[in-house]
ROTIZA-652473 format. One record per residue (C-alpha): residue in three letters; x, y, z. Coordinates in pm, whole numbers, m for minus. Each point is the difference from the previous one (the first is absolute). Example, Ala and Ser with C-alpha at 12.3 -4.5 7.8 and 13.67 -1.06 7.14 Angstrom:
BEGIN
R   residu        X        Y        Z
R      ALA     1230     m450      780
R      SER      137      344      m66
% end
This chain:
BEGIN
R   residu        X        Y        Z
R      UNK        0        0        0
R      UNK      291      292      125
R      UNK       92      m35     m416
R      UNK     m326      111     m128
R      UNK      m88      251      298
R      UNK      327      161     m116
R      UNK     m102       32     m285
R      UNK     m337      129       96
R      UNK      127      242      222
R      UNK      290      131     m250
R      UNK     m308       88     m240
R      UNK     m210      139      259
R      UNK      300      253       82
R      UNK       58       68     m376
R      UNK     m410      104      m65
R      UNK       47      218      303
R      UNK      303      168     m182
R      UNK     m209       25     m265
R      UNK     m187      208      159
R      UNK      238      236       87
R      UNK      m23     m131      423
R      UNK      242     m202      166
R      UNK      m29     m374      154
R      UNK      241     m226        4
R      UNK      m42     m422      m15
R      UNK       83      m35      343
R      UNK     m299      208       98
R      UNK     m213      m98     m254
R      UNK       55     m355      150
R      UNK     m137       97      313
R      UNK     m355       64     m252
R      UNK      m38     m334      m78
R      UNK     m264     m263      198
R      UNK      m89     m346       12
R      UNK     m369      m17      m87
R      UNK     m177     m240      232
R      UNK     m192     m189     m260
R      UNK      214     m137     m284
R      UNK     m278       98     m256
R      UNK      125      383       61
R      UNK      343      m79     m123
R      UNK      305     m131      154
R      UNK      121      357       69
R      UNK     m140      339       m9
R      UNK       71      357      m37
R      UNK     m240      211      177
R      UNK        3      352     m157
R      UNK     m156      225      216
R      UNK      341      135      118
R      UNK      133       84     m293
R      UNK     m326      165      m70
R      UNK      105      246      260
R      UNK      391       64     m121
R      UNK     m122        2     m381
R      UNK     m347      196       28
R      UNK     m184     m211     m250
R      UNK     m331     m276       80
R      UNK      137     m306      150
R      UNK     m202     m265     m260
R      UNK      173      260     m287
R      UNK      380     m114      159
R      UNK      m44     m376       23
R      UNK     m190        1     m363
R      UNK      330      199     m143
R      UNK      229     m199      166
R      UNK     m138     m338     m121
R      UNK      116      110     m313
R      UNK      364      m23      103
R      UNK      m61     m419      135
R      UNK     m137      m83     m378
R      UNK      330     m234      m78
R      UNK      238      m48      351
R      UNK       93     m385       49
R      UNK     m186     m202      271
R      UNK     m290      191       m1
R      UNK     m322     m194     m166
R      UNK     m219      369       63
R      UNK      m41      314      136
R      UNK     m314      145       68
R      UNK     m136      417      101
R      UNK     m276      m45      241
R      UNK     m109      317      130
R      UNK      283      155      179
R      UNK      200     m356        5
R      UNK      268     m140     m223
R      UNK      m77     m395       15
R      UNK      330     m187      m77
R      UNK      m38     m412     m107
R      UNK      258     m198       m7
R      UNK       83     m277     m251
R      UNK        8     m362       54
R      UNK      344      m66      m63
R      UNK       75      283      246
R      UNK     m178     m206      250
R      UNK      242     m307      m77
R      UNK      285      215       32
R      UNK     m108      151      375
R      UNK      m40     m384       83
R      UNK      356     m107     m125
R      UNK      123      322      237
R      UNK     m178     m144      291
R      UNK       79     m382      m47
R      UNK      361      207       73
R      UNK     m110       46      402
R      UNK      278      266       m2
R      UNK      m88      326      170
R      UNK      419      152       15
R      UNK     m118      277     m133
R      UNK     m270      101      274
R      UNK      281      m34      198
R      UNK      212      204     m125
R      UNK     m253      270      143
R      UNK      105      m70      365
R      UNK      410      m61      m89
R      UNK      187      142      251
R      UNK     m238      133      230
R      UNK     m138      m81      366
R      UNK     m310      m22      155
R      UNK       11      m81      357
R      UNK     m344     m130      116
R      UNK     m153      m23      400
R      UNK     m315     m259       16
R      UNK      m96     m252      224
R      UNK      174      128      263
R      UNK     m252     m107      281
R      UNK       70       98      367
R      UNK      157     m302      254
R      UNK     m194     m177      280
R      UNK     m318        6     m286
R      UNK      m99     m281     m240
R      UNK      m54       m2     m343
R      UNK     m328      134      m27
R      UNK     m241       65     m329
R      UNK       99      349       17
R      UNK      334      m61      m39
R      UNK      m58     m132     m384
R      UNK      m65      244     m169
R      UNK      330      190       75
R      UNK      159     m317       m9
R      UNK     m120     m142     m322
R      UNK       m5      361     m218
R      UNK      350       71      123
R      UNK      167     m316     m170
R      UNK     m238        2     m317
R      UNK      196      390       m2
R      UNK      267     m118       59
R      UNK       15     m242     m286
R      UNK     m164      236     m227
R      UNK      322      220       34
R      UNK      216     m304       14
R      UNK     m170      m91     m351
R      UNK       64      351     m149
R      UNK      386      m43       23
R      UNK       11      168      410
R      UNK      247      m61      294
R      UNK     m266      m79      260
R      UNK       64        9      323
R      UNK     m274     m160      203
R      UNK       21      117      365
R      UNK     m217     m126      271
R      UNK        2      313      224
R      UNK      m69     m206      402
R      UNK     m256      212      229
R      UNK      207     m100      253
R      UNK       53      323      213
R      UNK     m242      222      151
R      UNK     m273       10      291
R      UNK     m140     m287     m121
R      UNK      345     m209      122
R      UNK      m66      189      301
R      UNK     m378     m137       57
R      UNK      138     m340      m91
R      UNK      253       12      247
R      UNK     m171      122      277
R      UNK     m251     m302      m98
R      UNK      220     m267      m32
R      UNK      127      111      389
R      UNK     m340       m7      138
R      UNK     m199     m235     m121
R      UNK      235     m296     m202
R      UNK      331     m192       42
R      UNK      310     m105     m216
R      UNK     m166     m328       41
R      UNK     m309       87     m157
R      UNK      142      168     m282
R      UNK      256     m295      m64
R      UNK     m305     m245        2
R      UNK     m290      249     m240
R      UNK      259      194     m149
R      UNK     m160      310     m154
R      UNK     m374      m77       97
R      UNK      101       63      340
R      UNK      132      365     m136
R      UNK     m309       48     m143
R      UNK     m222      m71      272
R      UNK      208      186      284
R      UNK      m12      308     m286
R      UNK     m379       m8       m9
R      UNK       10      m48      412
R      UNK      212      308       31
R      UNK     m274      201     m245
R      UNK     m323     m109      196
R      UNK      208       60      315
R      UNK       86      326      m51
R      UNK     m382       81     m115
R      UNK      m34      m25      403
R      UNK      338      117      136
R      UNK      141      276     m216
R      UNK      315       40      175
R      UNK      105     m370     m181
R      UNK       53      277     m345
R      UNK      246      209      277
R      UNK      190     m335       45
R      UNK       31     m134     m337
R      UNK      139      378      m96
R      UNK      217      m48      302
R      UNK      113     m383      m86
R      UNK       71      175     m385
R      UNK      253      286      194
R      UNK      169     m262      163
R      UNK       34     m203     m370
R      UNK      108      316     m196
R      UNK      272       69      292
R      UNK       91     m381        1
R      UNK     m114     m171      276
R      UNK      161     m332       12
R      UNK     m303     m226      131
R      UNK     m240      198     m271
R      UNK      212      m85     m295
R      UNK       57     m349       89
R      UNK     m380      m62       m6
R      UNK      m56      206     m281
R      UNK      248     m188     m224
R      UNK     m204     m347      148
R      UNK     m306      161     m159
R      UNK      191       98     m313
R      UNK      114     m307      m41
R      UNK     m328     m227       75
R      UNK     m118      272     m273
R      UNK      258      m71     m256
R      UNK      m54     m344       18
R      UNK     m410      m17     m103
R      UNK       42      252     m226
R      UNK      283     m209     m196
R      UNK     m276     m267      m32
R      UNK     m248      206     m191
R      UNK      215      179     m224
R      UNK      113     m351      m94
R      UNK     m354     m100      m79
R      UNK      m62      275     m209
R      UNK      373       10     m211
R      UNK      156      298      138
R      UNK      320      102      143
R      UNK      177      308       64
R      UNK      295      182      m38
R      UNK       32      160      316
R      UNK     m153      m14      341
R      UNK       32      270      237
R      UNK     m215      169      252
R      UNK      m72      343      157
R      UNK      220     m147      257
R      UNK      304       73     m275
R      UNK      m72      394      m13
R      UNK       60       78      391
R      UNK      300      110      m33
R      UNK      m23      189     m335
R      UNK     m335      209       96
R      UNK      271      221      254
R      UNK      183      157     m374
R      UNK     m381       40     m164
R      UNK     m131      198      322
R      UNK      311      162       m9
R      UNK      m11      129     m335
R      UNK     m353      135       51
R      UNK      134      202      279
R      UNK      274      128     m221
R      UNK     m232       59     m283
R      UNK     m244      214      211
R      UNK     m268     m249      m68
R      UNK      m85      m89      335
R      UNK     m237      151      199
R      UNK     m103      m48      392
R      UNK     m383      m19       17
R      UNK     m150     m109      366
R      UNK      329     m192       83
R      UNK       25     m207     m286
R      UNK      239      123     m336
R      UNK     m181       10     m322
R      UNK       80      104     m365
R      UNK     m292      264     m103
R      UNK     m195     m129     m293
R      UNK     m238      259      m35
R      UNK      143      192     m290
R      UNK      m90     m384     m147
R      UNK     m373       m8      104
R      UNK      116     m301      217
R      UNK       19      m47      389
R      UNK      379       70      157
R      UNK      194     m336       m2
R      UNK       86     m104      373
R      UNK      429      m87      m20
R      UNK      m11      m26      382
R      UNK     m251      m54      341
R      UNK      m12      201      304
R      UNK      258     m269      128
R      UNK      249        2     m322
R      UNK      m95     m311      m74
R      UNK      m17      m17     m380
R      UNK     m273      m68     m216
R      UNK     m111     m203     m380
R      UNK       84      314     m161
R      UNK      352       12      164
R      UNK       57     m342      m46
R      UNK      m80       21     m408
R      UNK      152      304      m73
R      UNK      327     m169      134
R      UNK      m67     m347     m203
R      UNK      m45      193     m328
R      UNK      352      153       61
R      UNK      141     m306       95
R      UNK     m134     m213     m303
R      UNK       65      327     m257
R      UNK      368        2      140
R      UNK       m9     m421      m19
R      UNK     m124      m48     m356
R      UNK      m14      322     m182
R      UNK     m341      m83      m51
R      UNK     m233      172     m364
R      UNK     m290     m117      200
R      UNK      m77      m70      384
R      UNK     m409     m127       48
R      UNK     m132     m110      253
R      UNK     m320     m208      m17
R      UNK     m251       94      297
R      UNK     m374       49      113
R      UNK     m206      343     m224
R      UNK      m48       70      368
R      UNK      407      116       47
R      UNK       m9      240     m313
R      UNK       11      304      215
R      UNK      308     m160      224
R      UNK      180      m41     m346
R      UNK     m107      329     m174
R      UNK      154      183      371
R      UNK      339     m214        1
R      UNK      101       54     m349
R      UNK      m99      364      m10
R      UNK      232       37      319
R      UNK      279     m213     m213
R      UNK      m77      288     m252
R      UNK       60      275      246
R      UNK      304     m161       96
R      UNK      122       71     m309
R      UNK       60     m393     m112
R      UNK       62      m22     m326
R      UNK     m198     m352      m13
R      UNK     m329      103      171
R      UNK     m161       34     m368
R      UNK      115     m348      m47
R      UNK     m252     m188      320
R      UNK     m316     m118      m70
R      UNK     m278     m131      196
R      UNK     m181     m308     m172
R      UNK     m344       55      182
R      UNK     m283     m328       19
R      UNK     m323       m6      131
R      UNK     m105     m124      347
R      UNK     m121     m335       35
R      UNK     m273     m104      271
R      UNK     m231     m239      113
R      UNK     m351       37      147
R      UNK       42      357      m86
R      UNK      284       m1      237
R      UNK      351       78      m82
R      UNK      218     m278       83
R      UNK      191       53      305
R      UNK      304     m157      220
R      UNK     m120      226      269
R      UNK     m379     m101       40
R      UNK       66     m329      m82
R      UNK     m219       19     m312
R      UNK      228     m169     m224
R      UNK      m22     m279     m261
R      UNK      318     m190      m24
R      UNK      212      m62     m348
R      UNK       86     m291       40
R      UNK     m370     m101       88
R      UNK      m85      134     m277
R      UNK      254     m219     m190
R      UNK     m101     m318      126
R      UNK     m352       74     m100
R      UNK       94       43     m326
R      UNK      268     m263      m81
R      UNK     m263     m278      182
R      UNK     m274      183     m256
R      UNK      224      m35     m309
R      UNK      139     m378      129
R      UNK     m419      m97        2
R      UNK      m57       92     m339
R      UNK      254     m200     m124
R      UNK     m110     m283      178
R      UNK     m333       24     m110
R      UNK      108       28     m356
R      UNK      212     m360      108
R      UNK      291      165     m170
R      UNK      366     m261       90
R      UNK      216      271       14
R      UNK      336      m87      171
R      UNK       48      344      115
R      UNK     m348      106      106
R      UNK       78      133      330
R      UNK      278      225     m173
R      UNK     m314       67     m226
R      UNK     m196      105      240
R      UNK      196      200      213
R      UNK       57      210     m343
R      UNK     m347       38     m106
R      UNK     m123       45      413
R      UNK      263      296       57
R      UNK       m1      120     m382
R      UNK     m397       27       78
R      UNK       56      225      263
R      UNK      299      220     m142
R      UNK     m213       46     m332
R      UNK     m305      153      221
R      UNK      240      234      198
R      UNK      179      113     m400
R      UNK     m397      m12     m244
R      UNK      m89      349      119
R      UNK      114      299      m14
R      UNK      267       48      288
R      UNK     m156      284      185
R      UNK     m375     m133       27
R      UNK     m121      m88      356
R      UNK     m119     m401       42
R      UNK     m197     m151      232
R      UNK      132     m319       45
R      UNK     m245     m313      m51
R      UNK      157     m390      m47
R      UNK     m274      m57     m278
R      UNK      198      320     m209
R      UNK      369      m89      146
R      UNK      m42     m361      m97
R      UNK     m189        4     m293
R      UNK      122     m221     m307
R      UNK     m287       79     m231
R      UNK      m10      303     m176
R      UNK      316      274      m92
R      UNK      208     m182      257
R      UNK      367     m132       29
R      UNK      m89     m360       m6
R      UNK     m140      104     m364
R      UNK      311      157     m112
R      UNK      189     m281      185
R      UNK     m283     m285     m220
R      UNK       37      197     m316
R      UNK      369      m17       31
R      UNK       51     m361      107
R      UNK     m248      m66     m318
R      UNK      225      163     m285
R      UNK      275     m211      161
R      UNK     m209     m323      m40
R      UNK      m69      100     m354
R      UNK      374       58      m53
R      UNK      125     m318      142
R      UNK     m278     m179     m186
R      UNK      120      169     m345
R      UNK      303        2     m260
R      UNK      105      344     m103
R      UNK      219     m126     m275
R      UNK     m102      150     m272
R      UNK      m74      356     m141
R      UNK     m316      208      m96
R      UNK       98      269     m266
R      UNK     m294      m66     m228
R      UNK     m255       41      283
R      UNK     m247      245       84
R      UNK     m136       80      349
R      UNK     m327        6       55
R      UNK     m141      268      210
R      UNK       m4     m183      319
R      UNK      358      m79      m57
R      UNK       66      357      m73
R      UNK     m177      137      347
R      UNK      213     m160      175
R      UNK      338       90     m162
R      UNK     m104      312       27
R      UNK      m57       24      380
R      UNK      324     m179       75
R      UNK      103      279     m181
R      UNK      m22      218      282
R      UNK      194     m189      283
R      UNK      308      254      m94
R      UNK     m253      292        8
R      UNK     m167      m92      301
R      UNK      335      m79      212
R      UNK       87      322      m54
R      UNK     m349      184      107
R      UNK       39     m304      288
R      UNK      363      175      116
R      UNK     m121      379      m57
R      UNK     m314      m58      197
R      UNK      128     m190      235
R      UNK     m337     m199      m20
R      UNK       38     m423      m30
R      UNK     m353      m17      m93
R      UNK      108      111     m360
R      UNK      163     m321      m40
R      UNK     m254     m261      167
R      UNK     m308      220     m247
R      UNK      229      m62     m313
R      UNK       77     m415      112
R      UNK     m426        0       31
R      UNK      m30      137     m321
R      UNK      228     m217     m140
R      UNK     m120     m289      178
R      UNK     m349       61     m184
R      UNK      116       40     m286
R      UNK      192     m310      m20
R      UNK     m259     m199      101
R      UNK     m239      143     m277
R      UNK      254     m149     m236
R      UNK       71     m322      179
R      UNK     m372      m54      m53
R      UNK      m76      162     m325
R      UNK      336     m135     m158
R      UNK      107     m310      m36
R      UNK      364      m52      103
R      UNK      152     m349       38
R      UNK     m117     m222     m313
R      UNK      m61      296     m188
R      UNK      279     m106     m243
R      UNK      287      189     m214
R      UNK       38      372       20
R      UNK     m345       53      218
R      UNK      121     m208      323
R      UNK      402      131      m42
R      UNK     m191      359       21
R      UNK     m225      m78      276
R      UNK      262     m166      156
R      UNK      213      297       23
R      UNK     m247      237      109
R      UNK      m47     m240      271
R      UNK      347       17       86
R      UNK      m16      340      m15
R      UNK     m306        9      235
R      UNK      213     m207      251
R      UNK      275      240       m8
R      UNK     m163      267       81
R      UNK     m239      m64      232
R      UNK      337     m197      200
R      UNK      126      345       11
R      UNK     m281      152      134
R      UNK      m36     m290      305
R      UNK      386       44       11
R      UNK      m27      420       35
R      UNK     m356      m88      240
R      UNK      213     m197      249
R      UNK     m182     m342     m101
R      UNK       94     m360      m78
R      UNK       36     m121     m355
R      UNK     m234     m321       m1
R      UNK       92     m186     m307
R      UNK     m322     m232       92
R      UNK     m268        0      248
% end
């Protein structure tokens, strides 16, 4: 396709000349759509822009310009309708998009990302919790980013930033010394963290002074208390150790680990700097940086009691990782409901005069609850992951059971389809829309799911290992099923890169859907295997092609490959 969109957009630039205005093909590229249904064209040229730039009637524009299409190779037709330019391709350009994608070989994407660094935060759940369903989206959108950059030709740097330091170590001390033992925690590991953390918060409901002693128990952490850091590097590790277990189940692995914990001793230079600056401000005891200019509330750098605060704490991290890895891009994958927090940090990085503030981003996601409740350590309203897991593996492991399938690997099987279920639902809608959480939705397998992707997949491979590509299929013409679908896989470049500037996974699981449908109109409709001579060796290679692209999309989704199921 990039041969005859050249050419396209080198003749929509030389009209323009014509008429004595200026636009050059790289801008005129940016003019061109898909149209959704085929039956408009394979591409289109809206003119209602130029309209503006060359004064004349839109319909007039496209209807002069179709004159200049009458003889250019691979196109069948162009058509003027209205105020579009309808392009049609031909069918041997159709064969010759196929042969490009039988070539799986995407070096020059990455050659977009060649040399460069993203450094990205997710996951990063605080110690002494569990996994809980609230901690999947993060979780899940920040590796499918992660391997969208990875997949444009990026350094990534995935970083799995601890909440290991703050009042919340100090409630979970002063918990642990009142109500629980080493012995219990040896014995329930981190359930017994859990339930001494929702203790402390229905506690202190009744006895506010317990919030005076877990600020206290904090004090004593910050200014190293032996006895507090030896139980708070227990809890760290008891946390360490469950969360290794999930991130195993669902595939990923960091790059680095480190905590707030890391930062104590850098956040002295950053509040330092402020003060140098003239940044910092004294309001009621506690030092802010005045964001009102902004139309934002002052960010708090230190309490009453100089202990330090989030703010503090990831002003010094960003310095720390821009000074580590030179980073083009630091993100960091949190809750819609900490925009604010990250529009106040990095506008203080900004008024710091850091060269790199223009460089952070914050990767926003909706909030996820159940019963109309947000989910919640704290309350004890929480649904756990790896429940949530089970469920669906033991859903996916009955169905193919039922269907008396003897596969050797079908608990490998289902423990891809179960947790690919449950990724797929966190990465099919748009990142920053709120959920309420039901198992019907979460475990669904019928419908635009990932067990259908994962099927449709695992089908194209049976056809393949059922088939002999051998041969070749100059002499054959698509049909315009066959054509469809070359034409959406067509897009997997286009929609990587929309995928990476977005920030937004969901491109990629809408375009394996689409493609998914698609291919399963023409597994129907078309006869592959037994076909004979040039019609099967086609078919067969769109399959291929079908498999190879929707493997990168599970691949780039954080999701198993299931050659069968």
């Amino acid at each position: 396709m990039s041969d005859i969109k050249t050419t396209i957009c080198e003749k929509v630039s030389e009209y323009v000349a014509s008429k004595g205005a200026s636009l050059s093909p790289e801008e005129a590229v940016l003019l061109l759509e898909t149209p959704a249904d085929s039956k408009l064209g394979d591409l289109a040229l809206p003119c209602f822009k130029l309209s503006k730039t060359l004064r004349c009637r839109p319909d007039g524009i496209a209807s002069e310009l179709a004159l200049s299409f009458e003889s250019v190779e691979g196109l069948e037709r162009v058509e003027a309708v209205g105020g579009y330019l309808n392009f049609f391709f031909g069918s041997d350009k159709y064969k010759n998009d196929l042969s490009e994608l039988l070539k799986d070989d995407y070096s020059k994407l990455a050659e977009t990302g060649a040399g460069k660094t993203i450094v990205l935060d997710f996951s990063s759940p605080n110690i002494a919790k569990r996994f809980h369903l609230g901690h999947l989206g993060t979780t899940v959108i920040g590796n499918a980013v992660r391997n969208i950059y990875k997949f444009c030709g990026y350094n990534t740097v995935a970083l799995n930033y601890l909440g290991d330091w703050g009042t919340q170590n100090g409630k979970q001390i002063v918990a642990y010394k009142k109500w629980s033992s080493r012995e219990k925690l040896e014995s329930e590991g981190i359930k017994e963290l859990e339930r001494i953390y929702v203790l402390f918060g229905k506690e202190a409901e009744k006895d506010p002074s317990l919030n005076d002693q877990a600020r206290a128990a904090f004090r004593e952490l910050e200014n190293g208390n032996e006895e507090y850091l030896e139980i708070w590097q227990l809890f760290k590790d008891i946390s360490l150790r469950e969360y290794t277990k999930t991130y195993e189940r669902l595939g990923i692995d960091f790059d680095v680990w480190d905590g707030e914990s890391l930062y104590t001793d850098k956040m002295p230079a950053i509040v330092d700097e402020l003060r140098e600056k003239e940044l910092l401000k004294i309001d009621d005891g506690a030092s802010i940086v005045d964001l009102s200019e902004y139309n934002m509330p002052p960010a708090l750098i230190l309490k009453r009691d100089g202990s330090t605060l989030y703010p503090t704490r990831d002003i010094a991290a960003a310095n720390y990782r821009y000074n580590t890895y030179k980073f083009d891009k630091c993100a960091y994958v949190t809750s819609a409901g900490q925009s604010l927090h990250f529009a106040q940090w990095f506008k203080v990085t900004e008024m710091m005069g850091k060269e790199w503030a223009k460089d952070l981003v914050h990767i926003p996601y909706g909030t996820m609850s159940f019963g109309g409740e947000k989910l919640a350590s704290r309350t004890g309203n929480i649904i756990l992951l790896n429940d949530v897991f089970d469920e669906a593996v033991a859903k996916a492991r009955a169905i193919i059971e039922e269907k008396n399938v003897a596969h050797e690997n079908k608990e490998w099987i289902s423990e891809a389809v179960g947790i690919g279920a449950v990724v797929f639902s966190a990465l099919s809608s748009s990142r920053i829309k709120d959920t309420n959480f039901t198992w019907e939705g979460t475990l669904s397998f019928e419908g635009n799911t990932g067990p259908y992707v994962q099927y449709t997949y695992a089908r194209a491979a049976s056809v393949l290992r059922r088939g002999n590509s051998a041969g070749g299929y100059d002499g054959y013409t698509p049909e315009a099923t066959e054509t469809e679908l070359i034409r959406k896989l067509c897009e997997f470049e286009e929609t990587v890169k929309r995928a990476a500037n977005d920030y937004e996974p969901s491109h990629i699981s809408r375009f394996a859907l689409n493609v998914c449908t698609l291919f399963n109109q023409f597994y129907h409709n078309c006869r592959i295997l037994g076909s004979g001579g040039e019609t099967e060796q086609f078919r067969l290679a769109l399959t291929s092609a079908v498999r190879n692209i929707l493997g990168r999309c599970l691949d780039i989704l954080g999701m198993k490959r299931t050659e069968e199921i």
